[in-house]
C-alpha positions in Angstrom: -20.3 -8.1 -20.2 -20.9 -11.6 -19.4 -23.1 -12.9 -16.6 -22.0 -16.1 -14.3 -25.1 -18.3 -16.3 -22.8 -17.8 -19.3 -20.3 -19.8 -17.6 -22.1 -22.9 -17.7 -20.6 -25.4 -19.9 -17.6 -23.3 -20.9 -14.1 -25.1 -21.0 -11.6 -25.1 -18.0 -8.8 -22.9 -17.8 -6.4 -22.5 -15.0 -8.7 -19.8 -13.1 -11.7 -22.4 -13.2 -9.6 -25.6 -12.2 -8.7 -23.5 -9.3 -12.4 -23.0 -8.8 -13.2 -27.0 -8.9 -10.6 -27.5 -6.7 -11.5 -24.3 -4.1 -13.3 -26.7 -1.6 -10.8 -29.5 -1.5 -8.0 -26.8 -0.7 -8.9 -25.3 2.9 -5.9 -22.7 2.8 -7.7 -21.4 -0.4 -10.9 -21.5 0.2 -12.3 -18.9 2.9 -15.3 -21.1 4.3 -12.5 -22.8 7.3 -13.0 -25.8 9.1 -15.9 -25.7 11.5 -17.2 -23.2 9.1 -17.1 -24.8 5.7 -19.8 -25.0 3.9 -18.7 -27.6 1.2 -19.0 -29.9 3.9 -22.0 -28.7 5.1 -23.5 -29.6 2.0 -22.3 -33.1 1.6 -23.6 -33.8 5.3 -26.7 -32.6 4.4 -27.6 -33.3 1.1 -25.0 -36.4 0.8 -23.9 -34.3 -2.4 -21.0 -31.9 -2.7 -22.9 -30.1 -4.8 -26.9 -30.9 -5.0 -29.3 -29.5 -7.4 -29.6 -25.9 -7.3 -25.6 -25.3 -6.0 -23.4 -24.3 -8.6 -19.3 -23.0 -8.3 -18.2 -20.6 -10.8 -15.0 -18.7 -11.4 -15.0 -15.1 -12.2 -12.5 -13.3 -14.0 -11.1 -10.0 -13.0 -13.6 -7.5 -13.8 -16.6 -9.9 -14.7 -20.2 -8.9 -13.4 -23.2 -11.1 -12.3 -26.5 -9.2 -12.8 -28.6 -10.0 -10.2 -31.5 -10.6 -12.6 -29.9 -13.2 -14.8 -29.8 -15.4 -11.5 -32.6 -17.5 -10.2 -34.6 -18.5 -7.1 -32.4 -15.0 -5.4 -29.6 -17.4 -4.4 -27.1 -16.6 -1.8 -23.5 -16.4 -2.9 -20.7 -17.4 -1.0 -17.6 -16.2 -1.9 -14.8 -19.0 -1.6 -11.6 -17.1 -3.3 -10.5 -14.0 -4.2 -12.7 -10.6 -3.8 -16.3 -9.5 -5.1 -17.6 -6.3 -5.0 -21.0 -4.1 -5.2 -20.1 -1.6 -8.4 -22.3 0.9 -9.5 -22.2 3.6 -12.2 -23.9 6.7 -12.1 -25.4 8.5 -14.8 -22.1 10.6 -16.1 -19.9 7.6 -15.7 -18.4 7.7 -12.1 -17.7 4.4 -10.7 -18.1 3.4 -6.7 -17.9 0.2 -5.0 -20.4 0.4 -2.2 -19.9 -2.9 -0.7 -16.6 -5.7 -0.3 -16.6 -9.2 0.1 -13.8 -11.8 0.5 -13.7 -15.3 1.4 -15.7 -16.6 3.8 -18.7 -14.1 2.7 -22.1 -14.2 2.0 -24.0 -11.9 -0.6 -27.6 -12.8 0.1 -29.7 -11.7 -3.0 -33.3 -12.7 -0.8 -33.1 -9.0 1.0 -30.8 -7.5 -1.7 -31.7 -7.6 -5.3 -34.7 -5.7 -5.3 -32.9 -3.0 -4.5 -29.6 -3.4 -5.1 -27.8 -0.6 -7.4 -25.1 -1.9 -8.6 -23.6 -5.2 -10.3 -21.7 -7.6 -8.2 -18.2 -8.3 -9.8 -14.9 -9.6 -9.4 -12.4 -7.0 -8.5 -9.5 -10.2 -8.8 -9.8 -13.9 -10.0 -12.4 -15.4 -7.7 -14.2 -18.1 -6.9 -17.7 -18.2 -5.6 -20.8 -20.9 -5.0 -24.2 -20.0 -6.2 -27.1 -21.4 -4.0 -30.8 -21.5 -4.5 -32.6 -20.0 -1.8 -34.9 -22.9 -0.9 -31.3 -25.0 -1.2 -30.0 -22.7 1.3 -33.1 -22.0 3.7 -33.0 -25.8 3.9 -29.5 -26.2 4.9 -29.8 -23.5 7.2 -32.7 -25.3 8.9 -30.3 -28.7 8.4 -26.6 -27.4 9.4 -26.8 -25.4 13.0 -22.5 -24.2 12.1 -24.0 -22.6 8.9 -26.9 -20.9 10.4 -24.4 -19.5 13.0 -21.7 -18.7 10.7 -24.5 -16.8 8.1 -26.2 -14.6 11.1 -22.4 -14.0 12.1 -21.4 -12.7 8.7 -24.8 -10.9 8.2 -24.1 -9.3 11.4 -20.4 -8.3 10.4 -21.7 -6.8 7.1 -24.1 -4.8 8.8 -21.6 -3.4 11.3 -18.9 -2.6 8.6 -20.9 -1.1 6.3 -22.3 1.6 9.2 -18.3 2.3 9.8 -17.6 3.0 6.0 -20.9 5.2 6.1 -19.4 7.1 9.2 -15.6 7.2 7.0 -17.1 8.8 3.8 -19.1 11.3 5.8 -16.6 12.7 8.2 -13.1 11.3 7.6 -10.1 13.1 5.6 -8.5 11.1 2.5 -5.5 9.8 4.3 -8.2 8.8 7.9 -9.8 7.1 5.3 -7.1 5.0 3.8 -6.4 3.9 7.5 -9.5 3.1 8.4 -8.9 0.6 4.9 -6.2 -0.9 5.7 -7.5 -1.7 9.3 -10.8 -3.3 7.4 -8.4 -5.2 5.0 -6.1 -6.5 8.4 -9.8 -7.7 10.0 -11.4 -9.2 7.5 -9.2 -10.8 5.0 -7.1 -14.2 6.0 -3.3 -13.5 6.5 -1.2 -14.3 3.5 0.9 -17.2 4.4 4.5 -16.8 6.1 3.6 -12.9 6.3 4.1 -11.0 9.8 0.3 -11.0 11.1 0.7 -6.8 10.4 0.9 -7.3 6.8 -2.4 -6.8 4.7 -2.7 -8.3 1.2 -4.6 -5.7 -1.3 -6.0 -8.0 -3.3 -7.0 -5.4 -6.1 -5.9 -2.2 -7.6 -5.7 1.7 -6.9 -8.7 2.1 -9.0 -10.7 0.0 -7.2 -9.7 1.2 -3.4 -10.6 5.1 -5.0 -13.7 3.9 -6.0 -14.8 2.5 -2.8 -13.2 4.9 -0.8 -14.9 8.0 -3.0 -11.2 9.2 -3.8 -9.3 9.6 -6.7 -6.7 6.9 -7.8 -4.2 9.6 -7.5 -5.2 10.7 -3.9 -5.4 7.3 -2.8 -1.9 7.1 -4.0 -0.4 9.9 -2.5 -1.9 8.8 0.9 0.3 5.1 0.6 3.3 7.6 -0.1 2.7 9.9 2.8 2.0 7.2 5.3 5.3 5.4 3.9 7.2 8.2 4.4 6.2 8.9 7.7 7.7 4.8 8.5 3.8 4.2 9.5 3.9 1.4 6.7 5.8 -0.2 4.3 5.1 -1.3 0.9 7.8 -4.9 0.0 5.4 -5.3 -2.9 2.2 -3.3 -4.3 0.1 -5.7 -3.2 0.8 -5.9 0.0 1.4 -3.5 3.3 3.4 -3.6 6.6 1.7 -1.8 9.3 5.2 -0.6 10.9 3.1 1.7 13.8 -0.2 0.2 14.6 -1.1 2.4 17.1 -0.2 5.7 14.7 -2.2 4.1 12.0 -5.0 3.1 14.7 -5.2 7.1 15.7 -5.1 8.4 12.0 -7.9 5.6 11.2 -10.0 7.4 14.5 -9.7 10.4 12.5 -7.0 11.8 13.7 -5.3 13.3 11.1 -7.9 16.7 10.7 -7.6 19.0 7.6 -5.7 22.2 8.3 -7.6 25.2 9.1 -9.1 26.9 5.7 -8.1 23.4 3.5 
């Protein structure tokens, strides 16, 4: 395992050139236009990247211990996907929180308490900020502070609705509901039909936050395929063919039989 201070110094490869370059690319980079915070931090540090900011690329499957990082920065995630993994004692794996571009992953509130290791679930690309650095843009940069209590706000509210899907909902109401997260929350691939969701990581990793098995998780994209409610042109990506079938299935819908 190797944390994100390990990066430091390393030598560029494709994935971190990507990274430098995250900020300077805004169909790339999830922090858009009014609400990018590269330019907040030039405008008010005169800096793109003042003491106590840092970008990094992550590798698919690489973790950052909260520990190993100081001053309990906040991350913004500019690429790719990020999530909250934890392993229980006999192994099992769950991702119990997702976050994509345009995010925050404040550490302040979070790592005393936080089970887990954040980690790449695809390439990614994030910026590491101090929390003093950050408290003081936030008191500098009014379209910061507005997008942050935004997101925090968003984070809260979605992470209530997965509560309420792992609780209640059947396998395939909860691969619904999942799909309708990954349409709200994830920017639209470009030249793709505003219904089609990129999945921007594996079966493994959708079980694992959805408390499934990879297999069930599979069987639900064949049912719902089969059933012309989607359609899968690549297995990364999904056409919502009947948004309002999906929408009732996602509502839950789609009960278990009597005695199942």
């Amino acid at each position: 395992m190797q944390s994100l201070i390990g990066l430091e110094g390393c030598g560029f490869n494709e994935t971190e050139r990507a990274a430098e370059n995250a900020c300077g690319l805004v169909h790339s980079c999830g922090f858009h236009a009014r609400n990018c915070i590269c330019s907040e931090l030039r405008a008010a540090f005169n800096a793109d990247l003042p003491k106590g900011v840092n970008r990094f690329a992550l590798a698919s499957g690489q973790e950052i211990e909260p520990e190993t990082l100081p001053n309990s920065p906040v991350i913004g995630v500019l690429t790719g996907s990020v999530g909250i993994v934890a392993h229980l004692s006999d192994g099992r794996r769950t991702i119990t929180g997702l976050f994509f571009p345009g995010d925050y992953i404040n550490l302040a509130s979070l790592n005393r308490q936080l089970n887990g290791a954040i980690t790449a679930l695809a390439p990614s690309a994030v910026q590491v900020m101090e929390q003093p650095v950050f408290e003081n843009l936030l008191r500098l940069s009014n379209l910061t502070r507005d997008h942050f209590m935004d997101q925090m706000n968003s984070v809260l509210f979605q992470l209530l609705d997965h509560s309420n899907d792992l609780a209640k909902k059947t396998p395939i109401e909860r691969i619904a509901a999942f799909l309708f997260e990954l349409k709200n929350r994830t920017l639209p691939r470009k030249s793709t039909q505003f219904n089609t969701v990129a999945i921007p990581f594996g079966r493994r990793d959708i079980a694992d936050y959805l408390g499934l098995q990879p297999e069930t998780v599979s069987r639900g994209f064949t049912t719902l395929t089969a059933e012309g409610i989607i359609n899968l042109p690549e297995a990364d990506l999904v056409t919502i063919q009947d948004v309002h079938r999906l929408r009732q299935i996602a509502n839950g819908g789609r009960p278990r039989k009597r005695g199942v």
